[in-house]
Structures are given as C-alpha cells and as structure tokens.
Backbone atoms as SQL, in Angstrom:
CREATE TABLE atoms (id INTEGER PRIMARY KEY, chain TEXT, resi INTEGER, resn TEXT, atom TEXT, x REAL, y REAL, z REAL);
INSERT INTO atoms VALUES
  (1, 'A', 1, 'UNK', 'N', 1.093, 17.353, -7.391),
  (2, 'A', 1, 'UNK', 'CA', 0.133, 17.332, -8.480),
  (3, 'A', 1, 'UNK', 'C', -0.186, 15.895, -8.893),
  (4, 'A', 2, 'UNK', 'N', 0.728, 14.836, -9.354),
  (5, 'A', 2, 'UNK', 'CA', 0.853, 13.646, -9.773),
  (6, 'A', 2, 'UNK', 'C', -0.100, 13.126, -8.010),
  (7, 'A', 3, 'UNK', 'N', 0.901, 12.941, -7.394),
  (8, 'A', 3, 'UNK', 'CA', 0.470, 12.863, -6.112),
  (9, 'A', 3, 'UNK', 'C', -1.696, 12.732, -6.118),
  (10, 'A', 4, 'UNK', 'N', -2.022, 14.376, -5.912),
  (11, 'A', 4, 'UNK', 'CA', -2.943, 13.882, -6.228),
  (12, 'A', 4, 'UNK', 'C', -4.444, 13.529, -7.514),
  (13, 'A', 5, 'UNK', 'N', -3.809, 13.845, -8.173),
  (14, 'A', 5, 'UNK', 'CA', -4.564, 12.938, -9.092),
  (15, 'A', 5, 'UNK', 'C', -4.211, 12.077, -9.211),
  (16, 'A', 6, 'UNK', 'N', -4.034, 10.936, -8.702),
  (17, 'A', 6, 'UNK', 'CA', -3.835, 9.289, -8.205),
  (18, 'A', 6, 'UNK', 'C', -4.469, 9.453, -7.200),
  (19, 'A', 7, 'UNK', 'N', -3.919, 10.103, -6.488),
  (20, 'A', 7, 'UNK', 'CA', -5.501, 9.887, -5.077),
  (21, 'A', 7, 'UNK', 'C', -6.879, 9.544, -5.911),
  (22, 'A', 8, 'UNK', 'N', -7.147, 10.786, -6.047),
  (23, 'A', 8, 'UNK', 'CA', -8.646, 10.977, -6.732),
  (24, 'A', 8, 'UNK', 'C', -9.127, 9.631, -7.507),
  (25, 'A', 9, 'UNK', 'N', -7.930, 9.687, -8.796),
  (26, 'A', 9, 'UNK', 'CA', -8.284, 8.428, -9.569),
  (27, 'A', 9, 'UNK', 'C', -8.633, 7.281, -8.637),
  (28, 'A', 10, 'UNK', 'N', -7.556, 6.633, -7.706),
  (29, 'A', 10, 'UNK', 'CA', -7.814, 5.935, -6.891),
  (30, 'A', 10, 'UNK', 'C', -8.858, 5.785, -5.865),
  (31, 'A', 11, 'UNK', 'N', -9.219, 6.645, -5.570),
  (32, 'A', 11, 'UNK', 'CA', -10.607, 7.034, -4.409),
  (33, 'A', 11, 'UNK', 'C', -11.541, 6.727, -5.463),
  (34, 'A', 12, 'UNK', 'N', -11.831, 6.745, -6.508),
  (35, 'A', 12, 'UNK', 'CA', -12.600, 6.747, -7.796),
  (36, 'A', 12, 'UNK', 'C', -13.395, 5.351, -7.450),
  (37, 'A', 13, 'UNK', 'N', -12.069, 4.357, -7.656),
  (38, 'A', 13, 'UNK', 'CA', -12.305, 2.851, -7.588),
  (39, 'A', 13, 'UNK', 'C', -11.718, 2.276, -6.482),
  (40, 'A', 14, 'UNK', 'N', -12.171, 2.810, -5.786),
  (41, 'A', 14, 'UNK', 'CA', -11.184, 2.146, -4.662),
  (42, 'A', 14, 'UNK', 'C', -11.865, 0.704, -4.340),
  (43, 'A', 15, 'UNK', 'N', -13.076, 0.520, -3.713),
  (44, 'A', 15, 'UNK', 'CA', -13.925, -0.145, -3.369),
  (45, 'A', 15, 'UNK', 'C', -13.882, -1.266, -4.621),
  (46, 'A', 16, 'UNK', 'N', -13.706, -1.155, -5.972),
  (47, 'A', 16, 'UNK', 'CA', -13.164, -2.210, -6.425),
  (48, 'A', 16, 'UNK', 'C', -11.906, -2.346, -6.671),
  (49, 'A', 17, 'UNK', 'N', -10.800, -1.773, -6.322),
  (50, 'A', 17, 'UNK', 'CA', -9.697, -2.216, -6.010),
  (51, 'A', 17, 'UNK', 'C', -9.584, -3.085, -4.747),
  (52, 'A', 18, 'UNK', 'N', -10.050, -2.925, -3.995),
  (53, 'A', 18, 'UNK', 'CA', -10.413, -3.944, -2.428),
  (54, 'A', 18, 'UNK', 'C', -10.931, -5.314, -2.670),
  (55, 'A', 19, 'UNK', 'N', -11.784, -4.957, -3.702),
  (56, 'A', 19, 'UNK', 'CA', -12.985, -6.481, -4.081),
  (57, 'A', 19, 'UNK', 'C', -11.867, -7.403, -4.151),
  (58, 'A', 20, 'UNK', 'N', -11.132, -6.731, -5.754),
  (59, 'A', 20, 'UNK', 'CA', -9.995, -7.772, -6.546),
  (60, 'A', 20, 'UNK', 'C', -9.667, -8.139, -5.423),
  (61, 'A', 21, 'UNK', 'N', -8.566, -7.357, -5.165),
  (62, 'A', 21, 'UNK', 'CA', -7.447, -7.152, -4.116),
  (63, 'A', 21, 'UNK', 'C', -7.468, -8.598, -3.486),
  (64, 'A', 22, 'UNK', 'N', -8.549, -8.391, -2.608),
  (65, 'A', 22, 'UNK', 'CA', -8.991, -9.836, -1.747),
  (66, 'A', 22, 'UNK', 'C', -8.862, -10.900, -2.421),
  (67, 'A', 23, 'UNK', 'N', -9.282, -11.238, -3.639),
  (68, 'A', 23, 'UNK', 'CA', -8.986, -12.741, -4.497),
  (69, 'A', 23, 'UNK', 'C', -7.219, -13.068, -4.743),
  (70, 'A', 24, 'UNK', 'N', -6.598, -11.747, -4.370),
  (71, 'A', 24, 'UNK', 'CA', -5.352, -12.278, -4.702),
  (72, 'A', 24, 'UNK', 'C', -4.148, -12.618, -3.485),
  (73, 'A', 25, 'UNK', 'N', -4.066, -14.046, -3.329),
  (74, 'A', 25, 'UNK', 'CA', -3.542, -14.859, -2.101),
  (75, 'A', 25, 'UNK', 'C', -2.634, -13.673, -1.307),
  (76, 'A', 26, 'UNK', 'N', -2.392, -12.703, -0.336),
  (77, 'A', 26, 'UNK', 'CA', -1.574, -12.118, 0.211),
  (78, 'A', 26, 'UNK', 'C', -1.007, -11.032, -0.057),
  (79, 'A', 27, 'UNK', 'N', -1.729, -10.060, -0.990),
  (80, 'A', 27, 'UNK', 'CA', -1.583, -8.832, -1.277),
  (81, 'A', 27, 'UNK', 'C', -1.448, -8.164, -0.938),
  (82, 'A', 28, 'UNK', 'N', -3.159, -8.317, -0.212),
  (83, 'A', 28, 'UNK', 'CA', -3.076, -7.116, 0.645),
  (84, 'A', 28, 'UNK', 'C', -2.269, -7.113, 2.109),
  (85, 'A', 29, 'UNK', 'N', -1.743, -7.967, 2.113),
  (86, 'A', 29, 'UNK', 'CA', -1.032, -8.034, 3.519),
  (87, 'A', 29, 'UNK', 'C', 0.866, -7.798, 2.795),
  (88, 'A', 30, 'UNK', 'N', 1.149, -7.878, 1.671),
  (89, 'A', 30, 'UNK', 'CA', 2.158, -7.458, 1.083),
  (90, 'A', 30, 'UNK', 'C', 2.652, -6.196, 0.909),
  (91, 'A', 31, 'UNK', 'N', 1.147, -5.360, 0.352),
  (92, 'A', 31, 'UNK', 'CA', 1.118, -4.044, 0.001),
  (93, 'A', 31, 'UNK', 'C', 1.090, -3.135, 1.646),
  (94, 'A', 32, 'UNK', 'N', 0.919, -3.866, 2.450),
  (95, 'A', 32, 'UNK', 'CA', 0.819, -2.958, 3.602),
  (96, 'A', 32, 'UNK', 'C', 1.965, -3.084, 4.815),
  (97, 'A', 33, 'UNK', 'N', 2.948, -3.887, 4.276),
  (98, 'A', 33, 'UNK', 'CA', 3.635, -4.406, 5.051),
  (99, 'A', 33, 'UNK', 'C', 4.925, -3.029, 5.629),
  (100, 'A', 34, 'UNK', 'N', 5.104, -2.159, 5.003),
  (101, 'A', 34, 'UNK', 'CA', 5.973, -0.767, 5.666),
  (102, 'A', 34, 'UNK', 'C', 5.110, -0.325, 6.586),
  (103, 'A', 35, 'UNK', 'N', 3.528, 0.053, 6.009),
  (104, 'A', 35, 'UNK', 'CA', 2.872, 0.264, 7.031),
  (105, 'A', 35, 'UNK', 'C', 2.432, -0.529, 8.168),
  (106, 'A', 36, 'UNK', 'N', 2.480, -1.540, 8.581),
  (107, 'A', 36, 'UNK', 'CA', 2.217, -2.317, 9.604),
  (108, 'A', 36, 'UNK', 'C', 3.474, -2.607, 10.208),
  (109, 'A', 37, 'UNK', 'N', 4.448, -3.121, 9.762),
  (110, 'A', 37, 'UNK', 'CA', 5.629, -3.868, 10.182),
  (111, 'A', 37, 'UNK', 'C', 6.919, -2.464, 10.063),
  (112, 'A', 38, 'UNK', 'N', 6.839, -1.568, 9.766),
  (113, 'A', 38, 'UNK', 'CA', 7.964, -0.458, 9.704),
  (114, 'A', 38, 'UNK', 'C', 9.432, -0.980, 9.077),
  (115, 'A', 39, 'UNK', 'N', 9.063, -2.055, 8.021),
  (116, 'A', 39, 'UNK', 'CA', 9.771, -2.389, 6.938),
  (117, 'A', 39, 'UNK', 'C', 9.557, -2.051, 5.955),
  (118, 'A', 40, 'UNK', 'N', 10.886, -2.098, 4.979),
  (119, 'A', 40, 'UNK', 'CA', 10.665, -2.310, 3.426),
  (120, 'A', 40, 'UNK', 'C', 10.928, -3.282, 2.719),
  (121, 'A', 41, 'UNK', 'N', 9.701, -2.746, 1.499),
  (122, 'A', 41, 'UNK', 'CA', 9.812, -4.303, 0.847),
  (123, 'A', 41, 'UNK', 'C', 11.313, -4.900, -0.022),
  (124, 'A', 42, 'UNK', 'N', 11.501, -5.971, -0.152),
  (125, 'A', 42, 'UNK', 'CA', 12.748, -6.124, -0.622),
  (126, 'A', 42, 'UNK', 'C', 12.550, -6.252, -2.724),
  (127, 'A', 43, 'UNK', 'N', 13.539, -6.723, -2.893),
  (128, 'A', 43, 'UNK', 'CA', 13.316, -6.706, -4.499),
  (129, 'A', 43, 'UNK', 'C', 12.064, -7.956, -5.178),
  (130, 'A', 44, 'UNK', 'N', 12.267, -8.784, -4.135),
  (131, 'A', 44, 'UNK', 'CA', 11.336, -9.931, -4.679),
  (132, 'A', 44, 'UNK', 'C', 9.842, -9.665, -4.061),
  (133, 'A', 45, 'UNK', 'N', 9.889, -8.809, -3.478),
  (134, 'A', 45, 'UNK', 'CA', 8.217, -8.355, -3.157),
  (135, 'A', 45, 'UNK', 'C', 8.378, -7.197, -3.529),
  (136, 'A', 46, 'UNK', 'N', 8.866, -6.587, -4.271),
  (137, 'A', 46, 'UNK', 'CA', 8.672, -5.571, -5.281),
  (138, 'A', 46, 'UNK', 'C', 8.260, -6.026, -6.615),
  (139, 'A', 47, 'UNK', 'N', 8.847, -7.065, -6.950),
  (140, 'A', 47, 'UNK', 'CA', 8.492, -8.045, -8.183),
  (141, 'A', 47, 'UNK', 'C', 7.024, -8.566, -8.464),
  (142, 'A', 48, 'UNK', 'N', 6.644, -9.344, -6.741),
  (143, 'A', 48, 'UNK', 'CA', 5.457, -9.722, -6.997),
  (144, 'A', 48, 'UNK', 'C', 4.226, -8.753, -6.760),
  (145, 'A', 49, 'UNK', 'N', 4.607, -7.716, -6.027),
  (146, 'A', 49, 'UNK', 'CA', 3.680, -6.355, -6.050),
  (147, 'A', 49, 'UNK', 'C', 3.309, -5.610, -7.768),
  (148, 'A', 50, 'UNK', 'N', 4.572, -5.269, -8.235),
  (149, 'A', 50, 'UNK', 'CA', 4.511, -5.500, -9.819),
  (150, 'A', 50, 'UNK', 'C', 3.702, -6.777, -10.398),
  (151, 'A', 51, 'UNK', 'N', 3.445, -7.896, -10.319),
  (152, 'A', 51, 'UNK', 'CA', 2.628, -9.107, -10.724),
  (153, 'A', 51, 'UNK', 'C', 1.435, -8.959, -10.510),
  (154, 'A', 52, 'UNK', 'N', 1.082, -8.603, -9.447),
  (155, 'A', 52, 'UNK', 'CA', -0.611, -8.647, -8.717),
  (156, 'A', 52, 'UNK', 'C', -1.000, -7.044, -9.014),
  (157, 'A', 53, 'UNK', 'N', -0.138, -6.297, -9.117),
  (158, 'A', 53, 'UNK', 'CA', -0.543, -4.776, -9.757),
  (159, 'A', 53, 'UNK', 'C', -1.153, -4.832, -11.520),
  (160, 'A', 54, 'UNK', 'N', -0.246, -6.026, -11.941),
  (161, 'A', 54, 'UNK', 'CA', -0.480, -5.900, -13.193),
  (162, 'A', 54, 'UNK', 'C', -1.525, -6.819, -13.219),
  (163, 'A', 55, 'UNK', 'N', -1.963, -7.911, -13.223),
  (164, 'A', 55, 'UNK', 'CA', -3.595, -8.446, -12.899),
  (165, 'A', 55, 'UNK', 'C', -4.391, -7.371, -12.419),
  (166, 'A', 56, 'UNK', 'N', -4.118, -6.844, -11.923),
  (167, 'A', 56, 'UNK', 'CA', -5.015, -5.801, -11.061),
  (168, 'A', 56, 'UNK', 'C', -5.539, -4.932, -12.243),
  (169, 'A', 57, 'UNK', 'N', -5.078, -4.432, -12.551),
  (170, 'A', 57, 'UNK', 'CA', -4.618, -3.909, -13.645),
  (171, 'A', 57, 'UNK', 'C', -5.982, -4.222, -14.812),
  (172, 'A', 58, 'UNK', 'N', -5.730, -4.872, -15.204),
  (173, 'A', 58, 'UNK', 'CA', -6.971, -5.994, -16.083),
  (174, 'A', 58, 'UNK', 'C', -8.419, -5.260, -15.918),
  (175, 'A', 59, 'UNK', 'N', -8.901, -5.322, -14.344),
  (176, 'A', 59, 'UNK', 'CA', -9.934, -4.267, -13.999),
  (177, 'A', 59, 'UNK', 'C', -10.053, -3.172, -13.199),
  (178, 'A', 60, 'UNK', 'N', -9.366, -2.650, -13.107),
  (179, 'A', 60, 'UNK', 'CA', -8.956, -0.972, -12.854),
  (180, 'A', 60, 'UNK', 'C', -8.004, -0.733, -13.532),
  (181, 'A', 61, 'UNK', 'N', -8.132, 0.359, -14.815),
  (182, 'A', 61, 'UNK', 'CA', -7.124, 0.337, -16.030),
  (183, 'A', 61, 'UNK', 'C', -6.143, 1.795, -14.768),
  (184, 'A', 62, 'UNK', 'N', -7.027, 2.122, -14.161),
  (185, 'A', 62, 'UNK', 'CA', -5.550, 3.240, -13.159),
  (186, 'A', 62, 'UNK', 'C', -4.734, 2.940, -12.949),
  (187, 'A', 63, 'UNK', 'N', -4.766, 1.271, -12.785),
  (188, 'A', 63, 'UNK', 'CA', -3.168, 1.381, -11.662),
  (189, 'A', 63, 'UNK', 'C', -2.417, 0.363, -13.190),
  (190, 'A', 64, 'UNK', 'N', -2.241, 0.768, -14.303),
  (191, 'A', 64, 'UNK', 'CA', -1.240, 0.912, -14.785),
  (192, 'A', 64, 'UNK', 'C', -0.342, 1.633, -14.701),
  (193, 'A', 65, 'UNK', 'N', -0.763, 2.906, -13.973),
  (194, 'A', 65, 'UNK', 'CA', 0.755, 3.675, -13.984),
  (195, 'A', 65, 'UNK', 'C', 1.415, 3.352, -12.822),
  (196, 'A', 66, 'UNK', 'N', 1.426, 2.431, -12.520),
  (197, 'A', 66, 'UNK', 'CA', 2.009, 1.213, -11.140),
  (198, 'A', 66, 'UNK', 'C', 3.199, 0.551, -12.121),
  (199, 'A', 67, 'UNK', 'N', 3.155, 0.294, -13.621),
  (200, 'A', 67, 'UNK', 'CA', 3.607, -0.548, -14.302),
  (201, 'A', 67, 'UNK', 'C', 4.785, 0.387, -15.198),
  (202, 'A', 68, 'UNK', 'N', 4.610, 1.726, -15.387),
  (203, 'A', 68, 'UNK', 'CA', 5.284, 2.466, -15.522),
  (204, 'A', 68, 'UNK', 'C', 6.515, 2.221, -14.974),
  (205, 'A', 69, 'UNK', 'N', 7.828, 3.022, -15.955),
  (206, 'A', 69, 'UNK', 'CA', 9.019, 2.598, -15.059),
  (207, 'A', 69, 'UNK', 'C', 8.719, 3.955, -14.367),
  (208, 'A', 70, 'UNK', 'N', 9.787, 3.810, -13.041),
  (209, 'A', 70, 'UNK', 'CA', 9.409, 4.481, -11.675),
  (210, 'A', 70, 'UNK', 'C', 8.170, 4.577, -11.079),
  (211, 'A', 71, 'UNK', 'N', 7.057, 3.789, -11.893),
  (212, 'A', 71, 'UNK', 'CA', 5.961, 3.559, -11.223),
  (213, 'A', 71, 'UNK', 'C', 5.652, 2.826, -9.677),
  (214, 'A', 72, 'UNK', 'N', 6.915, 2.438, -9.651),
  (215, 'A', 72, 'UNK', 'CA', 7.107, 1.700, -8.178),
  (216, 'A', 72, 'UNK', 'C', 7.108, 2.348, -7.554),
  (217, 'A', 73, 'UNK', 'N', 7.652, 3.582, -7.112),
  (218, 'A', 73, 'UNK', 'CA', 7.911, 4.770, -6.217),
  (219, 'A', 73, 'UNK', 'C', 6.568, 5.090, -6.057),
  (220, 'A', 74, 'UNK', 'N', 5.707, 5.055, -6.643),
  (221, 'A', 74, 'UNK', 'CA', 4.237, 5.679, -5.980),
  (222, 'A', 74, 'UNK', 'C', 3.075, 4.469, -5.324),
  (223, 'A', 75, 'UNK', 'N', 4.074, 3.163, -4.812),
  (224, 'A', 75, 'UNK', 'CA', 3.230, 1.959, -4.540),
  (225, 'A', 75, 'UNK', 'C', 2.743, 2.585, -3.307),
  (226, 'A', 76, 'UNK', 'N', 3.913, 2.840, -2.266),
  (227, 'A', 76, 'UNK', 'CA', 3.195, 3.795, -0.881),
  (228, 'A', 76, 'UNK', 'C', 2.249, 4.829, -0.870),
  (229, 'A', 77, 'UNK', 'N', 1.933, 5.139, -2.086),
  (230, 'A', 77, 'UNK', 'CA', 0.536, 6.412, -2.184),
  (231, 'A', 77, 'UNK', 'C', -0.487, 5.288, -2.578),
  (232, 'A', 78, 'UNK', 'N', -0.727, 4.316, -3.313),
  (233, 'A', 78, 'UNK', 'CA', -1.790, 3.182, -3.324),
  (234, 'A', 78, 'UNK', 'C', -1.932, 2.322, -1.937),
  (235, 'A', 79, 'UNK', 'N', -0.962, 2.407, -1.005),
  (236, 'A', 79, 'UNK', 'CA', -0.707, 1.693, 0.080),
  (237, 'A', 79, 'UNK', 'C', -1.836, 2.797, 1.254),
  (238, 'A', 80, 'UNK', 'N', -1.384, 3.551, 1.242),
  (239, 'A', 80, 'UNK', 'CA', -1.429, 5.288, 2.014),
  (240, 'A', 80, 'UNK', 'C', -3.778, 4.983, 1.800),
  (241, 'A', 81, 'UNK', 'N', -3.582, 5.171, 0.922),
  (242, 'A', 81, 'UNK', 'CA', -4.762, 5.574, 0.043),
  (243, 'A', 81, 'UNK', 'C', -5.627, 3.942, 0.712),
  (244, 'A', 82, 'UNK', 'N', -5.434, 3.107, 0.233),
  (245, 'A', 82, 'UNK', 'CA', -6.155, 1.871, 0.384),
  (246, 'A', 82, 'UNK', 'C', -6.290, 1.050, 1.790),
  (247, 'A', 83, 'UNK', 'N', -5.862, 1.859, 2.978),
  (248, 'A', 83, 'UNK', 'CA', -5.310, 1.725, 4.292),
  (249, 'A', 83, 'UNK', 'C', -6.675, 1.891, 4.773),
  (250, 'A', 84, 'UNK', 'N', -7.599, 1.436, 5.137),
  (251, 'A', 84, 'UNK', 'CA', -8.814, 1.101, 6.345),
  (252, 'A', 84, 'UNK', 'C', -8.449, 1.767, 7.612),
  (253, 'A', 85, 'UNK', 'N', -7.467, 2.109, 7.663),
  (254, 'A', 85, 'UNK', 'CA', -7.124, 2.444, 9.135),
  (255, 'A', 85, 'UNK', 'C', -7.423, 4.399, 9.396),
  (256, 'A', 86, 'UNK', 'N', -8.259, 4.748, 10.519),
  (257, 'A', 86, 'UNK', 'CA', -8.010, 6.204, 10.077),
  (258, 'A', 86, 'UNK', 'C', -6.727, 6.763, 10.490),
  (259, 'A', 87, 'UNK', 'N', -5.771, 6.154, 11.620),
  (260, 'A', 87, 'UNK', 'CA', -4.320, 6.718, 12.210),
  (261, 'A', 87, 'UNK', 'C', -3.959, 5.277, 11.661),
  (262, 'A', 88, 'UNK', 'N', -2.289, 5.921, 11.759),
  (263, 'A', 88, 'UNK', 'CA', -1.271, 4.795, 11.665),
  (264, 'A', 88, 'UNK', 'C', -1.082, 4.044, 12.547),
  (265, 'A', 89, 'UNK', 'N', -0.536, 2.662, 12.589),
  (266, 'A', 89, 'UNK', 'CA', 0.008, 1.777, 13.602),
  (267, 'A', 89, 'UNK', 'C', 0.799, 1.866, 14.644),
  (268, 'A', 90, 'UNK', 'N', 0.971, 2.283, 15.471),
  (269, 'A', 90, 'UNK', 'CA', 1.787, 2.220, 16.425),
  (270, 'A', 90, 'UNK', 'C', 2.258, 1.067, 16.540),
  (271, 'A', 91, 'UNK', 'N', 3.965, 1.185, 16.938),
  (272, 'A', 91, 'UNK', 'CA', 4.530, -0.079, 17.825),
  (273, 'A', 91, 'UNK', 'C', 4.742, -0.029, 19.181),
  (274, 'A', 92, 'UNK', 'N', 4.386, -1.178, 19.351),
  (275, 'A', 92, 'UNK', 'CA', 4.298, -0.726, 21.694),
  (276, 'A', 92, 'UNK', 'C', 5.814, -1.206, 21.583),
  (277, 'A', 93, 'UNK', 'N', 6.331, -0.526, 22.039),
  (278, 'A', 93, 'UNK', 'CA', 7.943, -0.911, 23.238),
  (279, 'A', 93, 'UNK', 'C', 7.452, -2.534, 23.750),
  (280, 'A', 94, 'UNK', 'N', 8.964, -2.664, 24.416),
  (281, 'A', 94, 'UNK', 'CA', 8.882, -3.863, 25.156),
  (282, 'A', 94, 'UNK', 'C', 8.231, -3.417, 26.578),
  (283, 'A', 95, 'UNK', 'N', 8.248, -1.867, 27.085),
  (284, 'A', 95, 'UNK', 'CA', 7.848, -1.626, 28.204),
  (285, 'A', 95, 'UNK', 'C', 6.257, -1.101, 27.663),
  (286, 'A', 96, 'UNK', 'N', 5.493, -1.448, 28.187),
  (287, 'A', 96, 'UNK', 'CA', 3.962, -0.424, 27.792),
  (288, 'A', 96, 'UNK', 'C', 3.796, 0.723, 28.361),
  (289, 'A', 97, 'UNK', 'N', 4.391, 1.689, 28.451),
  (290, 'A', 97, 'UNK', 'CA', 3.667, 2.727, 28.826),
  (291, 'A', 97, 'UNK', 'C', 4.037, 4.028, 27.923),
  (292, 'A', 98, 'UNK', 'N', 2.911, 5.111, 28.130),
  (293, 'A', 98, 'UNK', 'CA', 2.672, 6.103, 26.757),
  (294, 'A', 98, 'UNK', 'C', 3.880, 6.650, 26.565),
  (295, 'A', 99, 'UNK', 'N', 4.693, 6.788, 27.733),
  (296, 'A', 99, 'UNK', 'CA', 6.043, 7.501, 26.901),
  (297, 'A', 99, 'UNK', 'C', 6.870, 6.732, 25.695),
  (298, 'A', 100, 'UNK', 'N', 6.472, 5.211, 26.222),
  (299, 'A', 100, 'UNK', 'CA', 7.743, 4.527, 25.216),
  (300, 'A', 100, 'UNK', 'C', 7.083, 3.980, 23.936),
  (301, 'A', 101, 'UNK', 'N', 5.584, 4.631, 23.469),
  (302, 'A', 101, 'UNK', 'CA', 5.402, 4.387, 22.221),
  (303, 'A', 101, 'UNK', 'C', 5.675, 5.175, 21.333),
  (304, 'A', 102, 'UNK', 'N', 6.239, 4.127, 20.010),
  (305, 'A', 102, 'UNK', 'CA', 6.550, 5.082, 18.540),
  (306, 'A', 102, 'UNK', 'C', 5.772, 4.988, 17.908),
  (307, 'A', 103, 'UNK', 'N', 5.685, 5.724, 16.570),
  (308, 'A', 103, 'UNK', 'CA', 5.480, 5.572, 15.600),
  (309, 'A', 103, 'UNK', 'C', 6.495, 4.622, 14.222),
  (310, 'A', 104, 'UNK', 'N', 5.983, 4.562, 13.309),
  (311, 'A', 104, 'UNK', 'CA', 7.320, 4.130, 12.238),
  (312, 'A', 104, 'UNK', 'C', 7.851, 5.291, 11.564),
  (313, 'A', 105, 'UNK', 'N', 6.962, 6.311, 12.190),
  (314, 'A', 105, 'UNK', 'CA', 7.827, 7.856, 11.718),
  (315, 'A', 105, 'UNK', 'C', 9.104, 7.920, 12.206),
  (316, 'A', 106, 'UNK', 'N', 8.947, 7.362, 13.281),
  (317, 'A', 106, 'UNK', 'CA', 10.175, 8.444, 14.268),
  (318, 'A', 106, 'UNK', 'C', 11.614, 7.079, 14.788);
C-alpha cells in the first residue's frame, strides 16, 4: 500500500526530481549504486543520500518522507522508480558466455 502510493506520488514528479537531481554533484550515481554495482550503501552514503534527499526536498515536498525515521528503508523504491533503465543490469562473468551471466538477484 505505502509501497505504492510513493510510486504514484513519485511518478507524479518524477521528471522534476531528475532536473534537481542532476545539479547535485553525484547523486544520481550514489542513489543507484546497489543497482548498478550489486552493493550496499554504507553509513556515510546513507548520510549523504539523507543530505541531497533533504535539499531535494525543498522542491518536491514528496520525498520528505525520505526524512522520516525509517524513511531510509524506502530509498530503493525512489532508486527502483527513478531508474531509466527498462531491465536491470546484468554482470558479465569473467568468462562471456550466456550461461555465466547473473543478475544482482541471484
């Protein structure tokens, strides 16, 4: 339910969530970094994701509930949501061929 009405809200403004987004030095390459790299973020890029959420913030009053406590737990549904990509990333193996590709699912 929460789930999606944050979508929605978010799909709302998305297109200016992107605008900002871009003015702020490495965000968007912060906010996407589980999804690209099949890491997680650590506490100090949880911190500054919290920082640039809360500027953000300023003009899209939605993603205050980013600022919420446990609002962190729903950064991967703003991540999910704001993703340009229509499939996920694959990682190629050290060998290339179709059997030995993953996902960061699996």
């Amino acid at each position: 339910m929460i789930r999606y009405c944050l979508r929605r809200a978010i799909q709302k403004h998305r297109q200016m969530i992107l605008d900002e987004a871009v003015h702020i030095n490495g965000f968007m390459k912060l906010l996407m970094k589980p999804r690209n790299a099949c890491t997680v973020w650590t506490k100090e890029e949880k911190g500054q994701l919290k920082k640039h959420l809360k500027h953000l913030s300023c003009y899209v009053p939605v993603l205050v509930i980013f600022l919420l406590p446990l609002g962190s737990l729903l950064i991967p549904v703003l991540a999910e949501i704001l993703d340009r990509r229509r499939t996920k990333r694959t990682v190629a193996a050290e060998v290339a061929t179709p059997s030995s590709r993953h996902t960061c699912d699996s």
